[in-house]
C-alpha positions in Angstrom: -9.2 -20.1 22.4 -6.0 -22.4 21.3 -3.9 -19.0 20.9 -5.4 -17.8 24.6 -3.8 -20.9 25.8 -0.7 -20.8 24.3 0.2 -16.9 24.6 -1.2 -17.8 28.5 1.1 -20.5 29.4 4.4 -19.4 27.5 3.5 -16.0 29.4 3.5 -18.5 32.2 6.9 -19.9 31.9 8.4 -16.6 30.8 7.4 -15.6 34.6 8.5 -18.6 36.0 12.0 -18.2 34.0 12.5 -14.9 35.1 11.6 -15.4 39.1 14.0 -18.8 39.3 16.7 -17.1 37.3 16.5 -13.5 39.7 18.0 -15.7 42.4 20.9 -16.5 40.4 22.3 -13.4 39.9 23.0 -10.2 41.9 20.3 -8.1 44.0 18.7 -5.6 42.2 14.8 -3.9 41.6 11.8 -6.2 41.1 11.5 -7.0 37.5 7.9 -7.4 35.3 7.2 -10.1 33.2 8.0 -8.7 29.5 9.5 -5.1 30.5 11.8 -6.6 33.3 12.9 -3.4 34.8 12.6 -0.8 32.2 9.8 1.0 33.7 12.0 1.2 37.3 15.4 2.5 35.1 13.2 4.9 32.9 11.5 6.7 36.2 15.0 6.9 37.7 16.8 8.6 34.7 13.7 10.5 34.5 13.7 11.8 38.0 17.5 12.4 38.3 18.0 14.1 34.7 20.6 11.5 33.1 21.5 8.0 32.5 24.3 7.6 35.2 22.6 9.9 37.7 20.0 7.0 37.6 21.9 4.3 37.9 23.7 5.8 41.0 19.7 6.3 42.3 19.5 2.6 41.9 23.1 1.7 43.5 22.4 3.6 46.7 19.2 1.2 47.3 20.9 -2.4 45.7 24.6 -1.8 46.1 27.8 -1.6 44.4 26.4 -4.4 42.0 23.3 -4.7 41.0 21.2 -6.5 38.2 19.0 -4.6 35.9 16.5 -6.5 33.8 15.9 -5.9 30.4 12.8 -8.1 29.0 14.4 -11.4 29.7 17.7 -10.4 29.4 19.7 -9.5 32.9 22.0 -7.4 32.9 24.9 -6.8 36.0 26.5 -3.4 36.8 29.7 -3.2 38.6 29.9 0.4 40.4 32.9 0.2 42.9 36.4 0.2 41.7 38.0 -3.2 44.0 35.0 -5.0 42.7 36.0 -4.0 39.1 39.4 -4.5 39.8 39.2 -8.1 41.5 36.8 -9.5 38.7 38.5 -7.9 35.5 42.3 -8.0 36.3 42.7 -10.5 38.8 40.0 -13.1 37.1 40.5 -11.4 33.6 40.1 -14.8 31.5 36.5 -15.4 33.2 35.3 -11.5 32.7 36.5 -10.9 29.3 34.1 -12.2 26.5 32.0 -9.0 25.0 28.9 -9.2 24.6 27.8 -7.7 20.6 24.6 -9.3 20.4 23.0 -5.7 19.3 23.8 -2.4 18.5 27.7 -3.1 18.9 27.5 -5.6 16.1 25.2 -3.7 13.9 28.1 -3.2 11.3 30.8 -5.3 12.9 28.9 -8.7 12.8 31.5 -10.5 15.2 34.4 -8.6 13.2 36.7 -5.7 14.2 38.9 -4.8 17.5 36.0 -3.7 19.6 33.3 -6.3 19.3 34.9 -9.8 18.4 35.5 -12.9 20.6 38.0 -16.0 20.8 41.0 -16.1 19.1 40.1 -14.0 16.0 40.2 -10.9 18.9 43.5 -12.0 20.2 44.9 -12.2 16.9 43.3 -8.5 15.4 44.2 -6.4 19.3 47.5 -7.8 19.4 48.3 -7.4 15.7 46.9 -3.4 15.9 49.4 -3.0 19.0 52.0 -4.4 17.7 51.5 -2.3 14.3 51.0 0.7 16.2 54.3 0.2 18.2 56.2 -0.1 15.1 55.1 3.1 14.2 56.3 5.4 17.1 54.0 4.6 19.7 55.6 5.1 22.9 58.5 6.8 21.1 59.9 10.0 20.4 58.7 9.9 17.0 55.0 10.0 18.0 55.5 12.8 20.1 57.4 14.4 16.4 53.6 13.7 15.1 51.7 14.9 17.7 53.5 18.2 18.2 53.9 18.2 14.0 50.1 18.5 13.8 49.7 20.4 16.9 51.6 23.6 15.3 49.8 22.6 11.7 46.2 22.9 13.0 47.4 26.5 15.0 48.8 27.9 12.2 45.8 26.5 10.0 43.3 28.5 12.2 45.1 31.6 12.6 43.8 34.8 10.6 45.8 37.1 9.1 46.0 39.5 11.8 47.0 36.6 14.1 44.0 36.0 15.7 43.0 32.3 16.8 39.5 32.1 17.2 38.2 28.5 16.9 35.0 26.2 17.2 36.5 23.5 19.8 35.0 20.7 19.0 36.4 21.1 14.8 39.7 22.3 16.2 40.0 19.3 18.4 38.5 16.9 15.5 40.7 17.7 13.0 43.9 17.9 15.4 43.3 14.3 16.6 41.7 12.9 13.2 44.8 13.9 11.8 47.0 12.3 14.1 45.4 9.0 13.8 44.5 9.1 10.5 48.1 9.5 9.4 48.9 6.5 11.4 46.2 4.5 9.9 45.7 5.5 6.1 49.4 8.5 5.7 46.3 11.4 5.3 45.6 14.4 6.9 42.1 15.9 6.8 42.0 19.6 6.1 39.4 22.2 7.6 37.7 22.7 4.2 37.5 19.1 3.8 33.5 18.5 2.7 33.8 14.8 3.2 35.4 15.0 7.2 32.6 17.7 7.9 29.8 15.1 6.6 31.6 12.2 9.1 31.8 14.2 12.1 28.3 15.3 11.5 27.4 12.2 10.9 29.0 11.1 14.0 27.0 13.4 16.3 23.7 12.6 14.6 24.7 8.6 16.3 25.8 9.2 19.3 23.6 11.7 20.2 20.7 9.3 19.0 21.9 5.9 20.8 20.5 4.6 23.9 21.0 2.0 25.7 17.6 -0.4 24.3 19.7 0.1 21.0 22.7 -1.9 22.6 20.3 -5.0 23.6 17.5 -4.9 20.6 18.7 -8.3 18.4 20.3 -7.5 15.8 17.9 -9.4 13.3 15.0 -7.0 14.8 17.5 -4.1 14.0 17.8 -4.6 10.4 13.9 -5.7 10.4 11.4 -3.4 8.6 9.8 -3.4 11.7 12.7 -0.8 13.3 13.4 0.8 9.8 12.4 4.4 11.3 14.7 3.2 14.1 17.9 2.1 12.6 17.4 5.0 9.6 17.8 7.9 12.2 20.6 5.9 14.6 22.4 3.8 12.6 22.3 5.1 9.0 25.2 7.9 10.2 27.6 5.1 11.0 26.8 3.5 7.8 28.1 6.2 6.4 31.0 6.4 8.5 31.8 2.5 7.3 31.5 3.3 3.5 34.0 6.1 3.7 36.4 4.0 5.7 35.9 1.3 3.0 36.3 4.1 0.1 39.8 4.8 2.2 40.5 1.6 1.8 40.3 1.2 -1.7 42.4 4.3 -2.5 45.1 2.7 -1.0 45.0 -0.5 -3.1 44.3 1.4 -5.5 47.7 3.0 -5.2 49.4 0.0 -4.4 48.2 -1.3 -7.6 48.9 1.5 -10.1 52.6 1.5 -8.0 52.3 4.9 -6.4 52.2 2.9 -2.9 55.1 0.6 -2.6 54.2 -2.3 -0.1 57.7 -3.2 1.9 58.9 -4.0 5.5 56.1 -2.9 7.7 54.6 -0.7 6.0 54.7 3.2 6.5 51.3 2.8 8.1 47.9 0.5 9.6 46.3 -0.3 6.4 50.1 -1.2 4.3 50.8 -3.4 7.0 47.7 -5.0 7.0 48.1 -5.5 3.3 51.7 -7.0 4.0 49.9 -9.4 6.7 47.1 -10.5 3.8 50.0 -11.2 1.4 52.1 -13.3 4.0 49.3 -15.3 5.4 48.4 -15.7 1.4 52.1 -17.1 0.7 52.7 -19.4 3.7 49.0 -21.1 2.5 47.3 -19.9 5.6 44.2 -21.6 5.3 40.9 -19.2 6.8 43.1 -16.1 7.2 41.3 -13.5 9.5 43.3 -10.9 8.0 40.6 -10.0 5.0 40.3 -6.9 2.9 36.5 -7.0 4.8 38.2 -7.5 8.1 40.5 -4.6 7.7 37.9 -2.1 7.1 36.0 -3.1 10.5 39.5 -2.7 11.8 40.2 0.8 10.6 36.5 1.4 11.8 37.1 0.5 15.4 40.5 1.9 15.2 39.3 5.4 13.9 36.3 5.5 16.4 38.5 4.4 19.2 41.7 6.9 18.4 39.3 10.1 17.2 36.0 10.3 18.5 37.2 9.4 22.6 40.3 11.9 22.7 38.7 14.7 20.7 36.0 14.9 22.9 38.1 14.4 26.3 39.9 17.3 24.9 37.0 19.7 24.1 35.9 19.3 27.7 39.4 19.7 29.0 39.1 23.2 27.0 35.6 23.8 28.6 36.8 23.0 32.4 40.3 25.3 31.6 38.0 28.1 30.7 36.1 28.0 33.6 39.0 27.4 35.7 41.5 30.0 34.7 43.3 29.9 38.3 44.6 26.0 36.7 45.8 27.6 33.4 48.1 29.9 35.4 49.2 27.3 37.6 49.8 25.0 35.0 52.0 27.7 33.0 53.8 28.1 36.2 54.9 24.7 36.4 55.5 24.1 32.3 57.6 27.7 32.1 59.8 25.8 35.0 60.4 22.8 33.4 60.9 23.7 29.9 63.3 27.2 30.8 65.1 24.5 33.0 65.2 22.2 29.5 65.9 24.8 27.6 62.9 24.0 25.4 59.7 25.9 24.1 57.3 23.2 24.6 56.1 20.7 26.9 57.8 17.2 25.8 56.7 13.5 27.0 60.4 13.3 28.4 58.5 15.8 31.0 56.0 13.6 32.6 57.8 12.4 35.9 58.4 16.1 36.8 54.7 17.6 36.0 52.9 16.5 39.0 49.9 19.7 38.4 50.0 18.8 34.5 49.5 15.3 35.6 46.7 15.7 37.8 44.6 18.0 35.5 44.7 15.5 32.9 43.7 12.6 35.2 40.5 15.3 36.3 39.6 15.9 32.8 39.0 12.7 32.1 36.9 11.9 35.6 34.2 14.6 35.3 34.2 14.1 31.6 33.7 10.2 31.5 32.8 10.0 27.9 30.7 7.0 28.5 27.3 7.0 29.8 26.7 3.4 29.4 30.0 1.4 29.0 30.4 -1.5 26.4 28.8 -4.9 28.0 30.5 -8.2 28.7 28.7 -11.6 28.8 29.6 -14.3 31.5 30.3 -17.7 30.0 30.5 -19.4 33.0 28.6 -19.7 36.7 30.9 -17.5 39.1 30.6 -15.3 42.0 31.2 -11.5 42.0 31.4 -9.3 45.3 30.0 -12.4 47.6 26.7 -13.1 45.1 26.0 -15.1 42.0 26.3 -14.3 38.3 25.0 -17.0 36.0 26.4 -17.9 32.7 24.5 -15.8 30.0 24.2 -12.9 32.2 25.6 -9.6 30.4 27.7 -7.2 32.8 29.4 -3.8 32.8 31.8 -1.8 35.0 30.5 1.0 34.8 33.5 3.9 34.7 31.3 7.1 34.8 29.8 5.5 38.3 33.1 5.1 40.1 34.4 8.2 38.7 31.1 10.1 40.6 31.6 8.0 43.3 31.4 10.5 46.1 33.5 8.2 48.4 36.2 8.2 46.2 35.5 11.8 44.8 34.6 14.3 47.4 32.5 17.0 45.6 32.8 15.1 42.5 30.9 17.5 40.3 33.5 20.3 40.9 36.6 20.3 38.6 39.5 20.0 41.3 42.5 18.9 39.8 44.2 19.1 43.4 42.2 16.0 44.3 44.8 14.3 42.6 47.9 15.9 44.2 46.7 15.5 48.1 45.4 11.7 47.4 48.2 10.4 45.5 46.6 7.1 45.5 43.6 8.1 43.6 45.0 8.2 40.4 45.0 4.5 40.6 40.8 3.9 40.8 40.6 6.3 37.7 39.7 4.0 34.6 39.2 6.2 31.7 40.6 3.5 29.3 38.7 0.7 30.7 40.0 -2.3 32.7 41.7 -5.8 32.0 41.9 -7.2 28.9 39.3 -5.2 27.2 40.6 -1.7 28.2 41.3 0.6 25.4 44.2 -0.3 22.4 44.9 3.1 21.9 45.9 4.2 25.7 49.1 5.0 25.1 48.3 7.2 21.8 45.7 9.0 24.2 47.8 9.6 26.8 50.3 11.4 24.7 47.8 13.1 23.0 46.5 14.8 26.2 49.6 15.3 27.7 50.7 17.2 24.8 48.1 19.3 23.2 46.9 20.2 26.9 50.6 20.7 28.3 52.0 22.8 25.2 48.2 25.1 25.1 48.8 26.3 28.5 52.0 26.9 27.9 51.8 29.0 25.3 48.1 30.3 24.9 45.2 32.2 27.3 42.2 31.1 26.4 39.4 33.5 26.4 35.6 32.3 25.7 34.1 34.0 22.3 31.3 36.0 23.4 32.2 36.9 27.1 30.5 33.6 27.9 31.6 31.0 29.3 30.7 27.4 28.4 28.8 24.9 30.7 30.4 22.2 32.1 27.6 19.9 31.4 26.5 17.6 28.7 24.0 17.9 25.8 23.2 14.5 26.2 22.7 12.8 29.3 20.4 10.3 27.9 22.4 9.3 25.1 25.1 6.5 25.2 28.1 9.0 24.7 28.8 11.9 27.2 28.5 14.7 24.2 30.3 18.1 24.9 28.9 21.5 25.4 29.0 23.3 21.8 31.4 26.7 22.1 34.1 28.5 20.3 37.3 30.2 22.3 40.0 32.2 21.1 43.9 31.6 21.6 45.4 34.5 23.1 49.7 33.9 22.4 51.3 34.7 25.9 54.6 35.7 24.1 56.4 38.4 26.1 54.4 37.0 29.0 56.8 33.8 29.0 60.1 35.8 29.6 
C-alpha cells in the first residue's frame, strides 16, 4: 500500500513538473506524463515516411520553433534560418554549450572536439584548426593533396583495359579517408585494405542503427545490462571504430620511439603535433594538461568522423543526383573546359572558384537535398532566455535543425527536385544554406570540405561521363529515413574519359 502511495504521488509531481515547466518553453504538442510526446513524434514519422518529414508535420501546426518532449526531458527545435541565425551567431556565447548527456558521449565521456564543453573545447577546436592550418589548409598545398589522391584513387580503380567501373560509396571512402587520414596519422588506406573495409562496415552498421531515443537514453542506462542488446547492435561498431584509432595511435609512438618518426617543428601531421603539444605542456610543468595520449585518440575520433564519414557521403549523393541529371554534367563541362583552356590548365583548381558560378551552385544543391543529418547534434541552454518572442528555460536541450530549413519550401521552391539553378537566379540563397552548421559549433573541417567538393566534383565532370552500371539509374532517396544519418542509395557507375571530347 506504502509503494501505491509513493509511485502515486511522485507520478503526481512528475505531472505537475511537466505542466508548470511546458509554459516555460516554446509551443509545441501536448505532452504525457512518462512518454512526453513520443507517441505524437512516432505517429508523425510514421505517417509521413521519415524523421524530418515528421518534424516538418509538426512545424506546420506549432511553428518555426517548437518543443518536443521526451519523458521529462524537453527538447526545442529551431526550423527557420533568421531564428537560427539571430540565436547562434548573434547570441553565440548563450546558444553554444552541447548537450552529450547520451549517445554523443557514449565513447567521448566529455572528451573530444565534438562533444566537450568549457574551456577544455576551446582549447582542443582551436588547437585542431590551428594544426590543420599549418598543414595546408586553405593553401595550395591542400589542393596538391587533394588532387594527388584524386588521380591515385582513378588510376587505382582502372582495369587494364581502361575501364573505371566503381562502387561509389568505396570509391568516395577511400578518396576522402585518404585525404584526411594523411593529414591526421601520414597513411593512406588502400582498396584491399581488410582492416578500412571492417571500419566502414562497421560505420554503416551505426549509423544506420542510431535513432534519436539513443541521443537522450543516460548514459549510465546505456552501458547498463539492462540495454546490453541495445548498445551491442548500435554502439559496439563505433567501439570498434575507437580501438583502431587507438591502435593508430600507438603505431605512431611506437615509431617515434624506435626513431623511425622524428618528432620536430610542427610536426608533419595531427597526431606528431599533438605529441609535440604533450611534450611542451610536460616541460613548461603544465599542471592538468588536456592534451593526453587518451584525449588525442577521442580527438583523432571526432576528427576522422567529422573529415570522412560527412564528405564521402555528400559526395556519393552528388554522384547520384549528376547521374540523374546528365543535362548539369554537360553544363558543368561547359563552364570547366572555359576556364581551364583559358588557364591553360587540365583540371579544375581552387584558384577557380570566383569564376565558376554553375560549379558553385551544384555544389551548394548537393549538399541541400542531401542534408546528411536527420537529427542534428543538440545544445543545452544554461541560462533563462527568449528565442523567436517565447521562453526557453535553462536545462532545456535545442537543435537547429539544417535538413528542415534546407526543405523549407519557402526558401526552396520544389525542394525535392535537384535544381542547381536555384542558386544562380536567387543569389541570396546561398546564404540560408548551413551544411556545416552555424556559430560556434559549426563544423572544424569546413574549409577541408569545401575543397574537397569543389575539386573531386569540379575535376570528375571535367574529365569523365558517368554512366550508371546496369542501365539503371540510382534513386535519389535514402535507405534510412529513420536513422540519425541521411545514408546514401547503394550503386556502382562507371567513368567514361571524355578525351578527344575536350578538344
Amino acid at each position: 500500500m506504502i509503494f501505491i502511495l509513493l509511485l502515486f504521488t511522485a507520478f503526481a509531481i512528475f505531472t505537475v513538473h511537466l505542466y508548470t515547466s511546458r509554459r516555460k518553453n516554446p509551443y509545441g504538442p501536448f505532452p504525457l506524463p512518462i512518454i512526453g510526446n513520443l507517441h505524437q513524434l512516432g505517429y508523425a514519422v510514421w505517417k509521413t515516411g521519415g524523421i524530418v518529414s515528421g518534424f516538418q508535420e509538426i512545424r506546420k501546426r506549432y511553428g518555426n520553433v517548437f518543443t518536443l518532449w521526451f519523458g521529462p526531458l524537453p527538447t526545442v527545435y529551431i526550423a527557420d534560418y533568421a531564428v537560427a541565425h539571430e540565436t547562434h551567431v548573434k547570441r553565440a556565447n548563450t546558444f553554444s554549450a552541447r548537450w552529450a548527456i547520451g549517445g554523443l558521449n557514449y565513447i567521448r565521456e566529455g572528451r573530444g572536439i565534438i562533444g566537450s564543453n568549457g574551456e577544455f573545447w576551446r582549447e582542443h577546436r582551436r588547437f585542431a584548426l590551428q594544426t590543420l592550418r599549418n598543414f595546408g589548409l586553405g593553401k595550395n598545398v591542400m589542393e596538391e593533396r587533394i588532387m594527388e589522391e584524386f588521380y591515385y584513387r582513378i588510376t587505382d580503380f582502372q582495369s587494364q583495359n581502361g575501364e573505371i567501373i566503381v562502387h561509389a560509396g568505396t570509391f568516395f571512402d577511400l578518396l576522402v579517408g585518404s585525404i584526411i587520414n594523411k593529414l591526421l596519422v601520414s597513411e593512406r588506406f588502400e582498396k584491399d585494405d581488410e582492416e578500412f573495409e571492417k571500419l566502414k562496415n562497421n560505420l554503416a552498421r551505426a549509423f544506420e542503427s542510431l535513432s534519436i531515443i539513443d541521443a537522450f537514453t543516460p548514459l549510465p542506462l546505456l552501458k547498463s545490462r539492462f540495454m546490453a542488446w541495445r548498445t551491442k547492435k548500435v554502439f559496439a561498431p563505433l567501439d570498434f571504430v575507437l580501438k583502431m584509432t587507438e591502435k593508430t595511435v600507438q603505431k605512431k609512438i611506437a615509431a617515434v620511439k624506435n626513431g623511425d618518426v622524428e618528432l620536430d617543428g610542427d610536426g608533419d601531421d595531427f597526431v606528431e603535433a599533438f605529441l609535440i603539444k604533450m611534450a611542451k605542456d610536460n616541460k613548461d610543468g603544465v599542471k592538468n594538461s588536456s592534451f593526453t595520449l587518451d584525449t588525442l585518440t577521442i580527438d583523432i575520433y571526432d576528427l576522422w568522423l567529422a573529415g570522412q564519414e560527412t564528405t564521402s557521403t555528400t559526395l556519393t549523393w552528388a554522384c547520384a543526383c549528376l547521374l540523374n541529371n546528365p543535362h548539369v554534367v554537360r553544363k558543368l563541362r561547359e563552364e570547366l573546359l572555359g576556364v581551364t583552356r583559358a588557364a591553360g590548365r587540365e583540371h579544375v583548381s581552387l584558384t577557380d572558384r570566383t569564376i565558376t558560378p554553375y560549379l558553385n551552385a551544384t555544389i551548394n544543391e548537393v549538399q541541400r537535398i542531401s542534408s546528411i543529418l536527420n537529427v542534428n547534434l543538440f545544445r543545452v541552454m544554461e541560462e533563462d532566455t527568449i528565442i523567436d518572442g517565447q521562453p526557453i528555460s535553462s536545462g532545456t536541450v535545442f537543435t537547429t535543425q539544417l535538413a528542415m530549413i534546407h526543405t523549407d519550401e519557402t526558401l526552396f521552391k520544389d525542394h525535392e527536385q535537384f535544381d542547381p539553378e536555384r542558386f544562380i537566379d536567387d543569389t541570396g540563397l546561398e546564404k540560408k544554406l548551413i551544411p556545416f552548421g552555424i556559430g560556434k559549433r559549426s563544423c572544424p573541417g569546413e574549409s577541408l570540405a569545401r575543397a574537397e567538393l569543389y575539386l573531386i566534383l569540379g575535376n570528375l565532370a571535367l574529365k569523365y561521363d558517368l554512366e550508371p552500371v546496369g542501365g539503371q539509374v540510382p534513386l535519389i532517396k535514402t535507405s534510412s529515413p529513420f536513422g540519425l544519418m541521411k545514408r546514401p542509395p547503394n550503386y556502382s557507375v562507371r567513368l567514361v574519359p571524355v578525351g578527344d571530347k575536350l578538344l
